[in-house]
C-alpha positions as CSV (number, residue, x, y, z in Angstrom):
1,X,-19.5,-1.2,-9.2
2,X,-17.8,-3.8,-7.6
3,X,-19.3,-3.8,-3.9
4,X,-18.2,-7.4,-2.8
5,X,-15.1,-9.6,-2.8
6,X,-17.1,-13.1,-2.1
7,X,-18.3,-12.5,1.2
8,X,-15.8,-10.1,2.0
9,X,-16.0,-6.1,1.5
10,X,-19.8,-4.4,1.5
11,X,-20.4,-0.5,2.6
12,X,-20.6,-0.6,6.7
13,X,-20.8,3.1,7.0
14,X,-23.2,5.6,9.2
15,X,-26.0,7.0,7.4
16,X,-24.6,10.5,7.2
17,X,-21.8,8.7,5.1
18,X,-23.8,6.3,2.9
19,X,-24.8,9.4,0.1
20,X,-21.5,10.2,-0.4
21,X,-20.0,6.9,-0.7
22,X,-22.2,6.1,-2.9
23,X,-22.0,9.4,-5.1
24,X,-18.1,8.7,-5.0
25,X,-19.2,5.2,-6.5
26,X,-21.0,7.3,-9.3
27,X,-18.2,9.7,-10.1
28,X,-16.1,5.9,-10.3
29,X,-17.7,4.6,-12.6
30,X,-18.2,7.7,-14.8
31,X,-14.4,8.5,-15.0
32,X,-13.6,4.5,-15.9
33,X,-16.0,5.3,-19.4
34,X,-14.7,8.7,-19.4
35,X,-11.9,9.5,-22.4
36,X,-11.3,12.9,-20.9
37,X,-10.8,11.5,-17.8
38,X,-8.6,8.5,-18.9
39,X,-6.6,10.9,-20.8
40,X,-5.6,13.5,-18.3
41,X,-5.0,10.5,-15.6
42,X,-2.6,9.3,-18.1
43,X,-0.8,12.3,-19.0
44,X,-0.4,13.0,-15.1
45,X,1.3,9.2,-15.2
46,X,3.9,9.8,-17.5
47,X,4.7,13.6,-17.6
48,X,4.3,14.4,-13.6
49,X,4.9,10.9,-12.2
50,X,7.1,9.3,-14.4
51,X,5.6,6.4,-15.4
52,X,5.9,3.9,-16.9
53,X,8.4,2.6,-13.5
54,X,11.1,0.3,-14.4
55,X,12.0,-3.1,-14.3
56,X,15.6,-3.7,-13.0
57,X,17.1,-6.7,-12.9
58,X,18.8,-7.7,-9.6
59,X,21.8,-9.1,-11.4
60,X,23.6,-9.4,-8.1
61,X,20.8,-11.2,-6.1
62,X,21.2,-13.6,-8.9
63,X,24.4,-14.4,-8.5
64,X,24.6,-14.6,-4.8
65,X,21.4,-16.5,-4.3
66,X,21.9,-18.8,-7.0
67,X,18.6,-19.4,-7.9
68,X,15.5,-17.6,-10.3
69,X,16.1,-14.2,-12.2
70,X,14.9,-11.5,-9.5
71,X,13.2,-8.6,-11.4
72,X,12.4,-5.2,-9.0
73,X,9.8,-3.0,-9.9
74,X,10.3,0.4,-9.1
75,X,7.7,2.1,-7.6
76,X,10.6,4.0,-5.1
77,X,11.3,6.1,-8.9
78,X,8.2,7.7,-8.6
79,X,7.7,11.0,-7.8
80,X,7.2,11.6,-4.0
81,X,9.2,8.3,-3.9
82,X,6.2,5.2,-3.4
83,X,3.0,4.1,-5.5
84,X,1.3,6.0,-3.3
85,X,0.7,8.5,-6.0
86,X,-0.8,6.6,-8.8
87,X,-3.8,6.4,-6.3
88,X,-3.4,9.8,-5.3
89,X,-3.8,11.3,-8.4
90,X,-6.1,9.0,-9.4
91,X,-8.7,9.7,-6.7
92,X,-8.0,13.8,-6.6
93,X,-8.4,13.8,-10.2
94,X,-12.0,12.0,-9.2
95,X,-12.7,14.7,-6.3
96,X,-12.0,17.7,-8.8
97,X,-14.8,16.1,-11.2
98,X,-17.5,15.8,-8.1
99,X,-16.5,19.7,-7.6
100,X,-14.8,19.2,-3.9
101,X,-12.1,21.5,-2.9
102,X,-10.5,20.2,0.0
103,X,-8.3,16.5,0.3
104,X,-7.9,14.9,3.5
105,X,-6.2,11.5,4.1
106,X,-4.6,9.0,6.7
107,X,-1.4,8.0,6.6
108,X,1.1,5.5,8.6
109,X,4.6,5.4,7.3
110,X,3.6,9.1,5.6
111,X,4.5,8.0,2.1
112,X,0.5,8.7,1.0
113,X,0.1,12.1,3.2
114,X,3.1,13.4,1.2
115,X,1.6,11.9,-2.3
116,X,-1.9,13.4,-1.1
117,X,-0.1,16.8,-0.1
118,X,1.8,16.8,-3.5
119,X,-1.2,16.1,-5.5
120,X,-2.8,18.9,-3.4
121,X,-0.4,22.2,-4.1
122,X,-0.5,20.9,-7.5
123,X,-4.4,21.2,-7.6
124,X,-4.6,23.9,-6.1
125,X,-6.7,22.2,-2.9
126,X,-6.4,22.3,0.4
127,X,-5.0,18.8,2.3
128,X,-4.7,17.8,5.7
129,X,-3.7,14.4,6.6
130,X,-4.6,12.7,9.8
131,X,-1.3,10.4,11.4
132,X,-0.9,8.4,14.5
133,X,1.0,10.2,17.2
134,X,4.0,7.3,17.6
135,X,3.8,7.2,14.0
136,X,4.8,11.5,13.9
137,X,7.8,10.2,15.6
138,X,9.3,7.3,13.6
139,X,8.5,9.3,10.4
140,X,9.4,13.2,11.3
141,X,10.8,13.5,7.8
142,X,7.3,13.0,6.3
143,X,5.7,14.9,8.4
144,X,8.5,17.6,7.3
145,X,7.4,17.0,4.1
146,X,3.5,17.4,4.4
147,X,3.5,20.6,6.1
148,X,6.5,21.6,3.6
149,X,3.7,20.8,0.7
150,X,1.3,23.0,2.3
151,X,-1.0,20.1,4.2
152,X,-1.9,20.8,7.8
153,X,-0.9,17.3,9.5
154,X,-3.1,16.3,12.9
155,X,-1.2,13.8,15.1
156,X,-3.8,11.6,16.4
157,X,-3.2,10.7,20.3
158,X,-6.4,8.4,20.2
159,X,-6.2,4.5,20.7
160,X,-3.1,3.3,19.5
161,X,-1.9,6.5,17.9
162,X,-1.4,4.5,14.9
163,X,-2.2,3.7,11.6
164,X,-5.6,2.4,12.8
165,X,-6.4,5.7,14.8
166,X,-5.6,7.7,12.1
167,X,-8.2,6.0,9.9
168,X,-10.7,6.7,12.5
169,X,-10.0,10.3,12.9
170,X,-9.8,10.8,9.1
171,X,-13.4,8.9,8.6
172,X,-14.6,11.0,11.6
173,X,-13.5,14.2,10.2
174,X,-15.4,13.4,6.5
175,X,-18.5,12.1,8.1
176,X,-18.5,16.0,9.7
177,X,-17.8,17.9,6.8
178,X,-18.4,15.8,3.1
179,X,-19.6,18.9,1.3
180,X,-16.6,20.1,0.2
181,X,-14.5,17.5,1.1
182,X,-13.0,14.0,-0.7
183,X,-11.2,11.5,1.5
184,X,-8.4,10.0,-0.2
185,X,-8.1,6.4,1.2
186,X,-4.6,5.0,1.1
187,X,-5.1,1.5,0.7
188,X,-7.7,-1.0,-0.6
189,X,-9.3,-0.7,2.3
190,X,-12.8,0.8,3.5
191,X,-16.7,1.0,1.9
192,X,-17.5,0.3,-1.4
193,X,-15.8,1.5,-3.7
194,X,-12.7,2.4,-2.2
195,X,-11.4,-1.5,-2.7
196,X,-11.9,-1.6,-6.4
197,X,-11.1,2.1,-6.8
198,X,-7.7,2.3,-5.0
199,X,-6.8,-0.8,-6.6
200,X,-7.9,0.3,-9.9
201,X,-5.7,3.3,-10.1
202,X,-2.6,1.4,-8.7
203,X,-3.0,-1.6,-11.3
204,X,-0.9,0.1,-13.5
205,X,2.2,-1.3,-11.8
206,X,1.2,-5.1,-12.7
207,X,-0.1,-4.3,-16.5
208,X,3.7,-2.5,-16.8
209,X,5.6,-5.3,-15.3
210,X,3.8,-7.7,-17.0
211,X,4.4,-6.1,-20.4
212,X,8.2,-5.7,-19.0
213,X,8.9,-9.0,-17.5
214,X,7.2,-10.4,-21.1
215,X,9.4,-7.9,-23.1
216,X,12.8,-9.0,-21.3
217,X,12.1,-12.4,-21.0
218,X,9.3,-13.8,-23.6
219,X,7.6,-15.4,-20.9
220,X,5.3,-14.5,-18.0
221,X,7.2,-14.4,-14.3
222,X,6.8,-17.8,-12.2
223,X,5.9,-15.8,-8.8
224,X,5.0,-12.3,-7.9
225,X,6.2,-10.8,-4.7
226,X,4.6,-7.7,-2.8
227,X,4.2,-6.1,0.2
228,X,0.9,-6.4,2.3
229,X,-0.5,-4.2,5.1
230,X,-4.2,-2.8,4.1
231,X,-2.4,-3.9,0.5
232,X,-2.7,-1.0,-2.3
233,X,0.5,-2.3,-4.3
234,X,-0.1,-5.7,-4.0
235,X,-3.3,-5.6,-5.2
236,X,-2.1,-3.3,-8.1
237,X,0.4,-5.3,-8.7
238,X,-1.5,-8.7,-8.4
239,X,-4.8,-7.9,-10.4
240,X,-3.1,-8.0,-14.0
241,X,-1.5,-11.3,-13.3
242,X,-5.1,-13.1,-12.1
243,X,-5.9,-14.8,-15.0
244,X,-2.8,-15.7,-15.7
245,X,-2.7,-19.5,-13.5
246,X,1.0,-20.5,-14.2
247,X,2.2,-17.1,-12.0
248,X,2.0,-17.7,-8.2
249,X,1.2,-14.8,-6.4
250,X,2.5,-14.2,-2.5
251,X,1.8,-11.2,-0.4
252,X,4.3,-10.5,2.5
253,X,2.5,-9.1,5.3
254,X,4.2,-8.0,9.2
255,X,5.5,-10.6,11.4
256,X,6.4,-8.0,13.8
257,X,8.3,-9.9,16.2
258,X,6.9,-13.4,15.9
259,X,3.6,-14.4,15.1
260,X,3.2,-16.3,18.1
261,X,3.8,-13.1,19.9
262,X,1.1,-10.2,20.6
263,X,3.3,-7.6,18.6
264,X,2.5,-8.6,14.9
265,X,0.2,-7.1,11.5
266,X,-0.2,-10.7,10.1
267,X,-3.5,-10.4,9.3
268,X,-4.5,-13.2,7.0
269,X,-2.2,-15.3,9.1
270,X,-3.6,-15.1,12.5
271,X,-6.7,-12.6,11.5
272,X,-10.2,-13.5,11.6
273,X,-13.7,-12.3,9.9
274,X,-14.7,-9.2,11.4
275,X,-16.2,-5.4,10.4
276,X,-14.3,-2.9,10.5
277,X,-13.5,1.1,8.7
278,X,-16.3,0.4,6.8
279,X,-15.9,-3.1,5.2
280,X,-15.8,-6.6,6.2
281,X,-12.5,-8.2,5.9
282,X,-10.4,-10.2,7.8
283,X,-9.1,-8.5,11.1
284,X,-6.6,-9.0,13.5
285,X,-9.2,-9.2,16.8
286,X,-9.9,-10.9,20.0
287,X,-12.4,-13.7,20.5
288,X,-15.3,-10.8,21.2
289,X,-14.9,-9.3,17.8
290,X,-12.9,-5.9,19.3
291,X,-9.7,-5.1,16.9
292,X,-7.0,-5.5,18.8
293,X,-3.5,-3.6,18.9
294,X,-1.1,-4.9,16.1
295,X,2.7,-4.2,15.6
296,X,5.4,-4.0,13.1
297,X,8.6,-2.3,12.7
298,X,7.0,-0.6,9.5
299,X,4.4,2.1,9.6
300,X,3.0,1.3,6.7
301,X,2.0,-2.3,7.3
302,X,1.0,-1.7,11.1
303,X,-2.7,-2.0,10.6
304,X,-4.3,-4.7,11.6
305,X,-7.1,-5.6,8.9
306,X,-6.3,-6.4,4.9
307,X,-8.3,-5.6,1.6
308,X,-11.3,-7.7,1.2
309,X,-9.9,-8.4,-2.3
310,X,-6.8,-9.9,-0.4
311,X,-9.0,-11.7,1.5
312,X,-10.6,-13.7,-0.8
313,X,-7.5,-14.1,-3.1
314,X,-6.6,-16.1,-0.2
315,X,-9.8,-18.5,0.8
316,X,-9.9,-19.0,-3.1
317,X,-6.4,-19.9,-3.1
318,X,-5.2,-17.8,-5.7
319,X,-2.5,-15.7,-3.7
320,X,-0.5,-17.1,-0.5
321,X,0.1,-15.0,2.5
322,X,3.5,-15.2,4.4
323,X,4.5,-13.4,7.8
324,X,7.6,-11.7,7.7
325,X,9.9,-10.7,10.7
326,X,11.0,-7.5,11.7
327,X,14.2,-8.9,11.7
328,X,14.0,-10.6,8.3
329,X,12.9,-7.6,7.0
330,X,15.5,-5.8,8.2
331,X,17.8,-8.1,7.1
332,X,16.5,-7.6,3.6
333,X,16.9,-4.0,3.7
334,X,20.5,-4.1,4.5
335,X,20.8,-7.5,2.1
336,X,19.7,-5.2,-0.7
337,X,21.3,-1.7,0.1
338,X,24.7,-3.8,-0.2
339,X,23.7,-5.9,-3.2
340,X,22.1,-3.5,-5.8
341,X,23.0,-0.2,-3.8
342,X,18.9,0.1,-3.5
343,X,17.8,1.7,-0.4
344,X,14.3,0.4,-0.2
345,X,11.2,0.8,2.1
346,X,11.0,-1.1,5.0
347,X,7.9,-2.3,3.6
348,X,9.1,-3.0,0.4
349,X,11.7,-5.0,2.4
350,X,9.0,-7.4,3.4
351,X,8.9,-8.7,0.0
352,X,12.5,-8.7,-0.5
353,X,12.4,-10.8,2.4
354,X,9.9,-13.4,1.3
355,X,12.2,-14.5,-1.9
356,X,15.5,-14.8,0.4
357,X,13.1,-16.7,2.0
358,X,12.3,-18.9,-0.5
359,X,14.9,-18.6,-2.9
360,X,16.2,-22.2,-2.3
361,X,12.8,-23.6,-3.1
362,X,12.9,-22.5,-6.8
363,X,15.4,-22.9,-10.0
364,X,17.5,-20.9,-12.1
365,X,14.3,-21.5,-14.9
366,X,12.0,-19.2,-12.1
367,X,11.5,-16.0,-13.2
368,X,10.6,-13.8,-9.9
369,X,9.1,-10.3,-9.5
370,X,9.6,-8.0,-6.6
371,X,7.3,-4.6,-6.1
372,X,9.4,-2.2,-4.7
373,X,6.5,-0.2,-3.5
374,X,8.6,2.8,-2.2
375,X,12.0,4.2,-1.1
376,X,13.9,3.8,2.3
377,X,15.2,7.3,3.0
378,X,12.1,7.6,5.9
379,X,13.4,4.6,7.5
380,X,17.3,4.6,7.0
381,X,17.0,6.5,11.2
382,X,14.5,4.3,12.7
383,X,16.5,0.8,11.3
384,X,20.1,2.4,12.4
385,X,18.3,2.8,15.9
386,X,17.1,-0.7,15.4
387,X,20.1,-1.9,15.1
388,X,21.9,0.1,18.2
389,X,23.0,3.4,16.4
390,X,22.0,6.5,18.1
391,X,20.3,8.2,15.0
392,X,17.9,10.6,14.7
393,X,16.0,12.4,11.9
């Protein structure tokens, strides 16, 4: 197992925790060896998920921007609409082995409650997901969902009553009852070996869009292009692409309104070393170590530490980190509603925005790849209010 990223990652957990992290590590590494295992993960890929996602080409990004050959991959096809569910599946798949009966998870834009609730009626085990209060509010329709799919969902009114807060209560409610219980981190993000777990399971979107993009093309892309809050489908999407030194890799992460501002997620961009949900990473926190409050637009990126692997991608200088604006963000979203008729994820938008952003520094030879990690229909409300529209879920 896979405990450290460099310095960065480790198990800081209480002692009433530290068995069953470390029998979840066991069960890990058992079902990586295990054919049966392998076998019913990937049957569950393709026949309930629908995987292998595509790869479309933007044909009219092209065009308009000019530059490389934009290539999208889909994770907003998936069932439940996001990549949340590769993990999901993944991870319940690992709870039913260790003989647990009962799923709980956080969630902040409500894209992995609902894939944790899904994967839940399926298996016949009970769910309940643990959400921030504001976040209840800008995502009603996945809260809808949740409770639709059978999972009880527990607004947390704690802290921040966001993403952060919901962490904490969902950590506090498995330290009290672990017997019976599997929590189903969302994100690279936590002890040992929720990292190199969640990022395991989620790899499958780079090894397909490498095949893809090498399929379409002949050649390997020129730059990769996801998303980053704790960073599941970056990482997923990344960790095929490693070895391969001729593809840049940039992770998009919240610029909120500025990062020069208090109200941003940019965590490797204005973040520091800290500890934190159980791993040490790079947080966003004040000079005395406390984590401070973070903002975005997004749900699913306001959280204001990253994945230890993300964190030493970026002191090793294999992946680059850019902020992106709300407002370039939203921007995207619109930009590629009215160019592809794709209604994407404001999160997914972030990376969209990070090749308009760039666009003019590459070449019609560039080959670019964009992970749509999810779909927009949760956010079409909260950006028509951004933009002045009195809409409501």
């Amino acid at each position: 197992m896979k405990t450290r990223f460099g310095e960065y990652g480790g198990q800081y957990v209480p002692e009433v925790l530290m068995n069953e992290v470390n029998k979840v590590a066991e069960a890990f590494e058992e079902c990586k060896k295990d054919r049966e295992f392998q076998d019913e993960l990937h049957r569950l890929f393709v026949n309930y998920t629908g995987r292998p996602s595509m790869l479309y080409e933007a044909e009219n990004m092209e065009k308009d921007l000019g530059g490389p050959r934009i290539f999208l991959k889909r994770e907003d096809l998936n069932h439940t609409g996001a990549h949340k569910i590769n993990n999901c599946i993944g991870q319940a798949l690992l709870a039913k082995r260790m003989g647990k009966t009962r799923l709980i998870a956080e969630t902040g834009a409500g894209q992995h409650g609902v894939a944790a609730a899904t994967i839940a009626a399926l298996f016949g085990m009970e769910c309940e997901v643990f959400m921030g209060e504001i976040d209840t509010e800008r995502q009603a329709l996945n809260v809808y969902r949740m409770k639709l799919l059978g999972a009880k969902v527990h607004a947390v009114k704690t802290g921040s009553r966001v993403l952060k807060d919901a962490v904490n209560a969902a950590m506090q409610e498995w330290s009290r009852r672990c017997d019976d219980t599997h929590y189903i981190i969302g994100s690279t993000t936590g002890p040992a070996p929720f990292p190199e777990m969640v990022r395991y399971f989620q790899s499958c979107i780079g090894r397909e869009a490498r095949a893809q993009v090498l399929e379409r093309t002949g050649r390997l892309p020129t730059r990769v292009y996801a998303c980053v809050g704790g960073g599941s489908n970056a990482a997923g999407t990344f960790y095929p692409f490693l070895q391969d030194q001729g593809v840049a890799l940039v992770g998009c992460e919240a610029g909120g309104k500025g990062v020069d501002t208090p109200y941003h997620a940019a965590t490797i961009t204005k973040g520091s070393i800290g500890v934190f949900h159980g791993m040490k990473s790079i947080f966003c926190q004040d000079k005395d170590g406390n984590i401070t409050e973070v903002y975005s637009i997004s749900a699913g990126l306001d959280y204001p530490g990253v994945s230890p692997e993300h964190a030493y991608l970026h002191d090793i200088g294999r992946a680059r980190y850019i902020a992106i604006t709300d407002e370039e963000a939203v921007q995207a979203f619109e930009y590629l509603a009215r160019k592809e008729g794709i209604i994407c994820a404001i999160e997914s938008a972030h990376a969209v925005a990070g090749v308009l952003k760039e666009a003019k520094t590459m070449n019609k030879d560039d080959i670019v790849v964009i992970t749509l990690s999810g779909r927009g229909d949760k956010d079409v409300a909260a950006i028509a209010r951004y933009r002045g529209e009195n809409l409501h879920d």
